[in-house]
Steps between C-alpha positions, in 0.01 A plus 500: 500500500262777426317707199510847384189648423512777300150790509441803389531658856863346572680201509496211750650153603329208646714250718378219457659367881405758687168593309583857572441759215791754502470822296766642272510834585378722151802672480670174460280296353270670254696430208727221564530168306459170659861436475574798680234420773667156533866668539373719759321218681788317489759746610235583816494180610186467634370187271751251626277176432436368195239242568338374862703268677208286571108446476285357735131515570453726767180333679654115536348506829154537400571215224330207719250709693238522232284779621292568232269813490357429106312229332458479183243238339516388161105375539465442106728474214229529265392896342279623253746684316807443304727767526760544296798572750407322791709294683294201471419539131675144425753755332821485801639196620546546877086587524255224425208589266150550629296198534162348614610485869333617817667489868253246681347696782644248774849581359436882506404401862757387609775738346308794667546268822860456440593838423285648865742232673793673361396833514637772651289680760711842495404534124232592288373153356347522153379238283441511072331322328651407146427299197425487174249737599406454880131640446391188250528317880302770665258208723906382594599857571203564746553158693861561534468900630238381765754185581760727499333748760427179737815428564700827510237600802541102589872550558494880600678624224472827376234635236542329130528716260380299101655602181342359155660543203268500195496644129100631601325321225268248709403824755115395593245682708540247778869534504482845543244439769739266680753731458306765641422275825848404552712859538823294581501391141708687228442436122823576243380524183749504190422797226718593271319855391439525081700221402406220775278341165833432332616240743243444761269275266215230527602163349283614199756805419220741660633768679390490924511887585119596406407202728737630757370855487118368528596334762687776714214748427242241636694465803529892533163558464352204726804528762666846554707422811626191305632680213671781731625239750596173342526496144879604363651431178818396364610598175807351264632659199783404349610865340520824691335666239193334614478712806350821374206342360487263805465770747237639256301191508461460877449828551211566235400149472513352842523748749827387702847385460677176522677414775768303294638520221722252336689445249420166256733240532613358137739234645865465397479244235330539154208422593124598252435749792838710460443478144163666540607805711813570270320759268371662812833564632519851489714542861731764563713595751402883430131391557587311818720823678195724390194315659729446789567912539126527468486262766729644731404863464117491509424199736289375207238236667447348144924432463506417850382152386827452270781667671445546892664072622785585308571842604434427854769242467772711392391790739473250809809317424725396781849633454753226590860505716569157309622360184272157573142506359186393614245285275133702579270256313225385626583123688290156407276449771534812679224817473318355157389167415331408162280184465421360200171310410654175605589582820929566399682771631676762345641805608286767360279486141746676334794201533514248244282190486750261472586631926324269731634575896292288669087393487227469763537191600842483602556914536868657412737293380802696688763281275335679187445870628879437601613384149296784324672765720830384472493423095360920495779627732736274264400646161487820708879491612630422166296714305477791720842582706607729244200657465445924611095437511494236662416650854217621317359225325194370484575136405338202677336171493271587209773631245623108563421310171555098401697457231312307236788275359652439879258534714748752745398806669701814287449896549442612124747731416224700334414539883842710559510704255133640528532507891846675435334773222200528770665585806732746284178680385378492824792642714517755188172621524561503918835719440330741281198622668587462877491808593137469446316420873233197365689241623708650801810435341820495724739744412817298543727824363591677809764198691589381127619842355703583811784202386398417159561735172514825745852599417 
């Protein structure tokens, strides 16, 4: 089980059991079919598995611990804007829409007291604050920080660390001056450079980015060390063409880079939102192995944002001595927790609505996390034995969708095949341009080429 990747520096194979990437030597392999690469695999013998034997998750043991180091609080579904891809634009099924709902402080109360009881002291602890947009709750957000403070210091945890995520439109002087009183707080703020007006709109159709950009050069000018120190973007574009004149926008217009970028999710079915981003479809797999070279070879801070998780996956990568896999997604109840206004658990913000693993009244329902993990590692084992990427694979809990009509948990096969064509593109671009020092690639060469293709 394994993939040859074909560069313009040489040839390569991926196995997909051992995770190992063998080269095939250039005087061998620079002009060879993929029928002759398979023949000579073959007669080697070296790939003698075609698909894992088994799967299992590979932290079990941690399962019914719950140690969680991350809360996330959903303390308002309502927002101020209406933009056109989001998650909770009413326009995909496993997210409810926003509506006019607010987390009752007593309830915030008590998940922040639930999740110090379960928290793990080794860890940094961080709580976000999520919505809607959190910042329309700001008297909320200052009773819960203070609250929060209390009893970390109450319990003798370690140092909180708060996260808000907001789109930067409701920015006021006296948030900035709370922000600038509270260091500990950090302040993500979506921008999408020149075309954020596009998408990222009021209710009225009125684009939000002049608002934004008043409101970021207020806070500059009023509170330096809180624009150096805890203000960060994220950006989303759904084209890698947009990242030319997104670099030029934060350097000329904003005067930093994000710290994520990401890439819009259009959801598998056909849905008003896919329909939207079709024209703008202009993704190539040329495009994608030259920002990544740019990436590699100039440590570029700006690409960093786009490219470095992924990268550092496939260069960290454990090689294997076993045809079993291990499942690597994140496990209900363990690390992250996500409460919604209600009080109801989920695992993280980015799993669908329709998962509820347990509220704050009762706490975990073990008989659900259990269910949830073994319906994944069953789609998992039928869908994935026989698959060379799957070692590398980023699938988890949030790629899990309901099935309208019967109501079951699936893995869209959508998923695969992009996941597939990604981690291709990925180990590609890896294969290519490691001989290049950025990441401290491991030169795996020297113990492969002394049995394999040296003849």
């Amino acid at each position: 089980m394994y993939k040859i990747i074909k560069t313009n520096v040489g040839c390569f194979v991926y196995d997909g059991i051992s995770s190992r990437i063998y080269t095939i030597l250039p005087k061998n392999g620079s002009n060879l079919t993929n029928e002759d690469i398979n023949q000579i695999l073959e007669n080697a013998g070296i790939f003698q598995n075609s698909a894992f034997s088994d799967i299992v998750w590979d932290n079990t043991v941690k399962m019914h611990t719950h140690k969680l180091c991350w809360l996330v609080l959903q303390i308002t579904r309502r927002c101020n804007l209406a933009c056109k891809y989001c998650a909770y634009s009413g326009n995909f099924y496993d997210f409810f829409p926003h509506d006019a709902v607010d987390m009752a402080v007593d309830t915030a109360f008590k998940g922040i007291v639930f999740f110090l009881k379960h928290a793990d002291p080794q860890e940094e602890l961080r709580i976000s604050f999520y919505g809607g947009e959190p910042l329309l709750c700001f008297n909320t957000l200052q009773k819960l920080v203070s609250y929060a403070r209390k009893q970390q210091e109450k319990m003798g945890l370690p140092p909180i660390q708060f996260l808000i995520s907001s789109n930067g439109t409701t920015i006021t002087t006296s948030i900035a001056q709370w922000l600038a009183q509270n260091p500990d707080i950090t302040i993500f703020i979506t921008l999408n450079g020149f075309k954020h007006d596009k998408y990222r709109i009021y209710r009225d159709g009125k684009g939000s980015l002049s608002c934004i950009i008043d409101n970021i050069d207020n806070l500059r000018n009023m509170f330096n060390s809180v624009w150096e120190n805890q203000v960060q973007f994220i950006s989303n574009i759904y084209s890698l063409t947009e990242l030319p004149s997104l670099k030029t926008f934060f350097k000329k217009k904003i005067g930093k880079y994000p710290v994520i970028i990401t890439g819009i999710h259009v959801g598998y079915d056909n849905n008003p939102v896919k329909a939207l981003f079709q024209k703008d479809n202009c993704n190539d797999d040329n495009i994608f192995l030259h920002f990544a070279k740019e990436y590699l070879t100039s440590k570029d801070v700006f690409l960093e944002a786009l490219f470095k998780r992924d990268f550092s996956r496939i260069n960290d990568r454990p090689i294997f001595n076993t045809d079993k896999n291990f499942m690597a997604s994140c496990m209900p109840a363990d690390s992250r927790l996500f409460i919604r206004t209600d009080g109801s658990f989920n695992i993280c913000e980015k799993t669908s609505d329709h998962i509820c693993i347990g509220n704050l009244e009762y706490g975990f329902n073990g008989k659900i996390v259990e269910t949830l993990c073994s319906k994944l590692l069953s789609i998992v084992k039928k869908k994935c034995r026989f698959c060379w990427a799957q070692r590398i694979c980023n699938i988890c809990f949030a790629e899990l969708l309901i099935n309208k009509h019967s109501g079951k948990f699936e893995l869209p096969d959508e998923f695969c095949k992009k996941s597939k064509h990604k981690a291709f593109l990925f180990l590609k671009a890896y294969c290519e341009n490691k001989v290049y020092p950025n990441l401290k690639i491991n030169v795996e060469d020297k113990e492969v080429r002394e049995h394999f293709f040296e003849k």
